[in-house]
C-alpha positions, 0 to 999 in steps of 0.5 A: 431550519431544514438546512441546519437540521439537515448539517447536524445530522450529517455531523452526527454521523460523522462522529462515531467515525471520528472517535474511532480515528481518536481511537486508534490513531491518536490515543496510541500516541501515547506509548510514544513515551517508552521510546526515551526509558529503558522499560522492562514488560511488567515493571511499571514506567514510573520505576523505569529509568529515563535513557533519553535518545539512547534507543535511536543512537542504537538505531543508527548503531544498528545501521547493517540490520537498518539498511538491509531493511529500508533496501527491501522497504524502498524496493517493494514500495517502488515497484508498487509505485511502478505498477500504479499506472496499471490501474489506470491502464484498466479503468481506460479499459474497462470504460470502453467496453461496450456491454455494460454487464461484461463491464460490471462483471470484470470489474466485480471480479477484479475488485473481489481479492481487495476483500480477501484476506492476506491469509488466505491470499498465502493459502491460494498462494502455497496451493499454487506455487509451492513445490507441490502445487498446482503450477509445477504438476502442470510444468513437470507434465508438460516437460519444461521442468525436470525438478519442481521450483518453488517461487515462494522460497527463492530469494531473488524473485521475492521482490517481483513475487510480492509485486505481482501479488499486490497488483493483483490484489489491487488492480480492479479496487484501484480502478474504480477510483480512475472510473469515478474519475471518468464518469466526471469527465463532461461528455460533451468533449467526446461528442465534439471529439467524434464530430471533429472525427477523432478515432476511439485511441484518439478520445482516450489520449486526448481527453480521457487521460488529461482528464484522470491526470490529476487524480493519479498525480495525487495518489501517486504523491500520497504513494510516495509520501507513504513508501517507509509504510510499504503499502496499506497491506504492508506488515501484514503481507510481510507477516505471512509470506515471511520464511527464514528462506526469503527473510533477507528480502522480504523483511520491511520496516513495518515487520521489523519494528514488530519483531525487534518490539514483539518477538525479542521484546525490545519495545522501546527499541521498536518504538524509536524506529517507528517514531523515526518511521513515523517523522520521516513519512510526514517529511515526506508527505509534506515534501510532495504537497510543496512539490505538487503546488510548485508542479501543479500550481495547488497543494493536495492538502 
Protein backbone atom coordinates (compact mmCIF):
# COMPACT_ATOMS: atom_id res chain seq x y z
CA UNK A 1 0.00 0.00 0.00
CA UNK A 2 2.81 2.19 0.73
CA UNK A 3 4.32 1.66 -2.58
CA UNK A 4 1.16 2.72 -4.13
CA UNK A 5 0.64 5.43 -2.18
CA UNK A 6 3.94 6.54 -2.77
CA UNK A 7 3.24 6.08 -7.05
CA UNK A 8 0.22 8.31 -6.59
CA UNK A 9 1.98 10.98 -5.28
CA UNK A 10 4.56 11.18 -7.55
CA UNK A 11 1.84 11.32 -10.41
CA UNK A 12 0.44 13.95 -8.62
CA UNK A 13 3.13 16.11 -8.95
CA UNK A 14 3.81 15.04 -12.10
CA UNK A 15 0.37 16.53 -13.42
CA UNK A 16 0.69 20.29 -12.92
CA UNK A 17 3.73 20.07 -15.31
CA UNK A 18 2.08 17.81 -17.76
CA UNK A 19 -0.77 20.19 -18.24
CA UNK A 20 1.56 23.07 -18.71
CA UNK A 21 3.24 21.19 -21.64
CA UNK A 22 -0.72 20.68 -22.84
CA UNK A 23 -0.71 24.11 -22.47
CA UNK A 24 1.83 25.60 -24.59
CA UNK A 25 2.90 22.99 -26.63
CA UNK A 26 -0.58 21.23 -27.97
CA UNK A 27 -3.40 23.57 -27.21
CA UNK A 28 -1.36 26.17 -29.81
CA UNK A 29 -1.92 23.48 -31.97
CA UNK A 30 -4.79 24.80 -33.08
CA UNK A 31 -3.82 27.90 -34.78
CA UNK A 32 -2.45 25.51 -37.34
CA UNK A 33 -5.57 26.12 -39.06
CA UNK A 34 -5.02 29.71 -40.23
CA UNK A 35 -2.34 28.28 -42.51
CA UNK A 36 -5.04 27.02 -45.27
CA UNK A 37 -7.57 30.46 -45.09
CA UNK A 38 -6.56 33.88 -46.16
CA UNK A 39 -7.23 35.32 -42.82
CA UNK A 40 -7.32 39.17 -41.92
CA UNK A 41 -6.76 40.29 -38.00
CA UNK A 42 -10.00 40.93 -36.88
CA UNK A 43 -12.27 39.05 -39.09
CA UNK A 44 -13.52 36.23 -37.90
CA UNK A 45 -12.09 32.56 -39.45
CA UNK A 46 -15.73 31.58 -40.29
CA UNK A 47 -15.79 34.53 -42.82
CA UNK A 48 -12.50 34.07 -43.97
CA UNK A 49 -12.02 32.19 -47.18
CA UNK A 50 -10.57 28.75 -47.61
CA UNK A 51 -7.18 29.17 -49.82
CA UNK A 52 -5.97 25.54 -49.04
CA UNK A 53 -1.87 25.11 -50.01
CA UNK A 54 -1.92 28.47 -51.25
CA UNK A 55 0.50 29.97 -48.47
CA UNK A 56 3.14 27.16 -48.93
CA UNK A 57 3.26 27.44 -52.73
CA UNK A 58 4.01 31.10 -51.64
CA UNK A 59 6.87 29.75 -49.54
CA UNK A 60 8.34 27.91 -52.26
CA UNK A 61 7.76 31.09 -54.55
CA UNK A 62 9.50 32.82 -51.99
CA UNK A 63 12.71 30.66 -52.53
CA UNK A 64 15.42 33.86 -52.55
CA UNK A 65 14.12 35.31 -49.26
CA UNK A 66 13.75 31.28 -48.13
CA UNK A 67 17.42 30.42 -48.86
CA UNK A 68 18.96 33.43 -47.37
CA UNK A 69 17.20 32.48 -44.25
CA UNK A 70 17.78 28.26 -43.98
CA UNK A 71 21.71 29.51 -45.06
CA UNK A 72 21.93 31.46 -41.70
CA UNK A 73 19.91 28.98 -39.69
CA UNK A 74 21.99 25.96 -40.97
CA UNK A 75 25.05 28.17 -40.50
CA UNK A 76 24.50 29.20 -36.76
CA UNK A 77 23.14 25.45 -35.84
CA UNK A 78 26.16 23.88 -37.37
CA UNK A 79 28.61 26.01 -35.62
CA UNK A 80 26.75 25.31 -32.48
CA UNK A 81 26.93 21.58 -33.42
CA UNK A 82 30.62 22.12 -34.00
CA UNK A 83 31.60 23.83 -30.62
CA UNK A 84 29.16 20.97 -28.59
CA UNK A 85 32.35 18.75 -28.09
CA UNK A 86 33.68 21.87 -25.90
CA UNK A 87 31.21 20.84 -23.32
CA UNK A 88 32.86 17.90 -22.99
CA UNK A 89 36.17 19.01 -23.04
CA UNK A 90 35.30 21.14 -19.77
CA UNK A 91 33.28 18.49 -17.74
CA UNK A 92 36.74 16.23 -18.32
CA UNK A 93 38.40 19.15 -17.07
CA UNK A 94 36.61 20.10 -14.23
CA UNK A 95 36.46 16.74 -12.95
CA UNK A 96 40.21 16.56 -12.54
CA UNK A 97 40.78 19.30 -10.45
CA UNK A 98 41.69 18.30 -7.15
CA UNK A 99 40.21 21.18 -4.89
CA UNK A 100 36.62 20.30 -4.95
CA UNK A 101 35.77 24.07 -3.74
CA UNK A 102 37.79 25.43 -7.03
CA UNK A 103 35.64 22.99 -8.73
CA UNK A 104 32.47 24.17 -7.30
CA UNK A 105 33.23 27.48 -8.01
CA UNK A 106 34.32 27.33 -11.81
CA UNK A 107 31.46 25.45 -12.39
CA UNK A 108 29.07 28.04 -10.38
CA UNK A 109 30.77 30.67 -12.14
CA UNK A 110 30.53 29.00 -15.72
CA UNK A 111 26.87 27.74 -15.10
CA UNK A 112 25.65 31.59 -14.02
CA UNK A 113 25.12 33.44 -17.72
CA UNK A 114 22.65 30.10 -18.52
CA UNK A 115 20.31 32.31 -16.20
CA UNK A 116 20.85 35.27 -17.49
CA UNK A 117 18.80 36.81 -19.77
CA UNK A 118 19.31 37.44 -23.61
CA UNK A 119 18.66 41.19 -22.96
CA UNK A 120 21.02 41.84 -20.69
CA UNK A 121 23.47 39.34 -22.50
CA UNK A 122 23.31 42.28 -25.57
CA UNK A 123 23.68 45.17 -22.87
CA UNK A 124 26.97 43.37 -21.58
CA UNK A 125 27.60 42.73 -25.27
CA UNK A 126 27.24 46.51 -26.50
CA UNK A 127 29.30 47.80 -23.19
CA UNK A 128 31.91 45.86 -24.64
CA UNK A 129 32.38 45.62 -28.36
CA UNK A 130 30.25 48.47 -29.82
CA UNK A 131 32.24 51.17 -31.19
CA UNK A 132 32.50 53.08 -27.96
CA UNK A 133 32.97 50.10 -25.73
CA UNK A 134 35.17 48.60 -23.33
CA UNK A 135 37.33 46.38 -25.65
CA UNK A 136 38.12 49.18 -28.48
CA UNK A 137 39.41 51.99 -25.57
CA UNK A 138 41.63 49.40 -24.53
CA UNK A 139 43.01 48.76 -28.31
CA UNK A 140 43.19 52.41 -29.42
CA UNK A 141 45.18 52.88 -25.96
CA UNK A 142 47.33 50.43 -26.51
CA UNK A 143 47.77 51.34 -30.36
CA UNK A 144 46.72 48.26 -32.40
CA UNK A 145 44.00 50.09 -33.74
CA UNK A 146 43.95 53.52 -35.42
CA UNK A 147 39.91 53.39 -35.66
CA UNK A 148 37.29 51.99 -33.40
CA UNK A 149 35.48 48.38 -34.97
CA UNK A 150 32.56 47.24 -33.88
CA UNK A 151 31.82 43.37 -34.26
CA UNK A 152 28.20 43.67 -33.70
CA UNK A 153 27.54 45.40 -36.95
CA UNK A 154 29.93 43.65 -39.17
CA UNK A 155 28.27 41.32 -41.17
CA UNK A 156 30.97 38.90 -41.82
CA UNK A 157 31.73 38.09 -38.18
CA UNK A 158 28.09 37.65 -37.16
CA UNK A 159 28.33 33.77 -37.58
CA UNK A 160 31.40 33.56 -35.11
CA UNK A 161 30.09 36.39 -33.14
CA UNK A 162 26.79 34.73 -32.27
CA UNK A 163 28.74 31.17 -31.75
CA UNK A 164 31.23 32.70 -29.52
CA UNK A 165 28.33 34.15 -27.48
CA UNK A 166 26.36 31.07 -27.36
CA UNK A 167 29.41 29.00 -26.12
CA UNK A 168 29.88 31.13 -23.48
CA UNK A 169 26.27 31.35 -22.40
CA UNK A 170 26.26 27.56 -22.24
CA UNK A 171 29.42 25.99 -21.97
CA UNK A 172 29.41 25.51 -17.95
CA UNK A 173 25.27 24.61 -17.87
CA UNK A 174 26.07 21.85 -20.41
CA UNK A 175 28.96 20.62 -18.47
CA UNK A 176 27.00 19.48 -15.76
CA UNK A 177 25.17 16.88 -17.71
CA UNK A 178 28.88 15.23 -19.02
CA UNK A 179 29.55 15.68 -14.80
CA UNK A 180 26.36 13.60 -13.79
CA UNK A 181 27.62 11.32 -16.47
CA UNK A 182 31.09 10.83 -14.93
CA UNK A 183 29.87 10.62 -11.31
CA UNK A 184 28.04 7.25 -12.98
CA UNK A 185 31.11 5.94 -14.29
CA UNK A 186 32.09 2.91 -11.41
CA UNK A 187 35.31 3.97 -10.17
CA UNK A 188 36.28 0.66 -9.62
CA UNK A 189 37.93 1.05 -13.49
CA UNK A 190 40.03 3.90 -12.19
CA UNK A 191 41.51 1.94 -9.59
CA UNK A 192 42.32 -0.76 -11.66
CA UNK A 193 43.56 1.55 -14.28
CA UNK A 194 46.25 3.35 -11.69
CA UNK A 195 46.99 -0.24 -10.38
CA UNK A 196 47.78 -1.53 -14.10
CA UNK A 197 49.92 2.18 -13.91
CA UNK A 198 47.91 4.05 -16.19
CA UNK A 199 48.97 8.15 -16.24
CA UNK A 200 45.91 10.56 -15.60
CA UNK A 201 45.74 11.59 -19.67
CA UNK A 202 45.63 7.81 -19.91
CA UNK A 203 42.27 7.16 -17.13
CA UNK A 204 40.72 9.96 -19.08
CA UNK A 205 41.13 8.41 -22.84
CA UNK A 206 40.49 5.26 -21.78
CA UNK A 207 37.69 5.28 -19.40
CA UNK A 208 36.39 8.69 -18.82
CA UNK A 209 35.50 9.38 -22.70
CA UNK A 210 34.23 5.89 -23.47
CA UNK A 211 32.28 6.47 -20.64
CA UNK A 212 30.30 10.18 -21.58
CA UNK A 213 30.28 8.67 -25.33
CA UNK A 214 27.17 7.78 -25.18
CA UNK A 215 25.43 10.76 -23.44
CA UNK A 216 27.03 13.05 -26.17
CA UNK A 217 26.20 10.88 -29.10
CA UNK A 218 22.48 11.28 -27.83
CA UNK A 219 22.56 15.21 -27.54
CA UNK A 220 24.40 15.42 -30.27
CA UNK A 221 21.48 13.51 -32.56
CA UNK A 222 18.77 15.73 -30.56
CA UNK A 223 21.14 18.86 -31.83
CA UNK A 224 21.02 17.89 -35.12
CA UNK A 225 17.39 16.55 -35.11
CA UNK A 226 16.63 20.39 -33.76
CA UNK A 227 19.23 22.48 -36.20
CA UNK A 228 15.60 24.58 -38.27
CA UNK A 229 15.22 25.33 -34.37
CA UNK A 230 18.75 27.04 -34.20
CA UNK A 231 18.97 26.35 -30.57
CA UNK A 232 16.90 26.38 -27.59
CA UNK A 233 17.63 30.46 -27.20
CA UNK A 234 17.45 30.83 -30.99
CA UNK A 235 14.44 33.52 -31.67
CA UNK A 236 15.24 35.32 -28.88
CA UNK A 237 18.93 35.79 -29.48
CA UNK A 238 18.27 36.73 -33.14
CA UNK A 239 15.54 38.99 -31.59
CA UNK A 240 18.28 41.34 -29.81
CA UNK A 241 21.53 41.38 -31.67
CA UNK A 242 19.33 41.89 -34.71
CA UNK A 243 20.35 45.33 -36.69
CA UNK A 244 19.66 46.41 -40.40
CA UNK A 245 23.52 45.96 -40.41
CA UNK A 246 23.98 42.37 -39.90
CA UNK A 247 20.00 41.51 -40.78
CA UNK A 248 21.45 39.49 -43.94
CA UNK A 249 23.30 37.18 -41.74
CA UNK A 250 21.87 36.79 -38.73
CA UNK A 251 18.16 36.27 -39.74
CA UNK A 252 17.11 32.38 -38.84
CA UNK A 253 13.91 30.96 -39.37
CA UNK A 254 12.54 31.24 -36.23
CA UNK A 255 12.79 35.28 -36.46
CA UNK A 256 11.59 35.09 -39.82
CA UNK A 257 8.18 33.56 -39.26
CA UNK A 258 7.93 36.36 -36.72
CA UNK A 259 8.55 39.05 -38.85
CA UNK A 260 6.74 38.05 -42.04
CA UNK A 261 3.70 36.73 -39.15
CA UNK A 262 3.91 39.76 -36.64
CA UNK A 263 5.44 42.64 -38.13
CA UNK A 264 3.90 42.70 -41.84
CA UNK A 265 0.98 40.72 -40.50
CA UNK A 266 1.12 38.01 -42.69
CA UNK A 267 -0.04 35.11 -40.06
CA UNK A 268 -1.16 32.58 -42.29
CA UNK A 269 2.00 33.08 -44.46
CA UNK A 270 4.10 32.81 -41.05
CA UNK A 271 2.35 29.83 -39.80
CA UNK A 272 3.00 27.73 -43.13
CA UNK A 273 6.58 28.14 -42.49
CA UNK A 274 6.58 27.25 -39.50
CA UNK A 275 4.28 23.95 -39.89
CA UNK A 276 6.68 23.16 -42.86
CA UNK A 277 9.60 24.11 -39.92
CA UNK A 278 7.84 22.06 -37.60
CA UNK A 279 7.48 18.29 -40.23
CA UNK A 280 10.59 18.99 -41.05
CA UNK A 281 12.21 18.84 -37.73
CA UNK A 282 10.53 15.81 -36.73
CA UNK A 283 11.69 14.06 -40.01
CA UNK A 284 14.59 14.86 -38.65
CA UNK A 285 14.45 13.69 -35.11
CA UNK A 286 13.14 10.48 -36.41
CA UNK A 287 15.87 10.29 -39.02
CA UNK A 288 18.56 10.43 -36.23
CA UNK A 289 16.81 7.84 -33.82
CA UNK A 290 16.78 5.25 -36.98
CA UNK A 291 20.41 6.37 -37.35
CA UNK A 292 21.24 5.82 -33.78
CA UNK A 293 19.67 2.24 -33.47
CA UNK A 294 21.43 1.33 -36.76
CA UNK A 295 24.90 2.99 -35.46
CA UNK A 296 24.52 2.02 -31.78
CA UNK A 297 22.54 -0.81 -31.96
CA UNK A 298 19.42 1.17 -29.59
CA UNK A 299 17.19 4.03 -30.68
CA UNK A 300 17.09 7.40 -28.14
CA UNK A 301 13.35 7.12 -28.00
Amino acid sequence: MKYKASRITLLLMVIPFILLVFAFNYIPLFGWIYAFYDYKPGIPLSQTEFVGLKFFKWAIEEKEDLLRVLTNTLALSFLSILASPLSVIFAILLNELRSKKFQKLVQTLTTLPNFISWIIVYSLAFFMFSSGGLVNEVLMRLGWIDEPTTVMGNAAATWWFQTAITIWKSLGWGAIIYLAAIAGIDQELYDAAKVDGAGRFQRIMAITVPGIMPTFFVLLLLNVASVLSNGASGFEQNFVFYNSLVADRIEALDYYVYRVGITTGEISFGTAIGIAKSLISILLLFLMNALSKKVRGHSVF
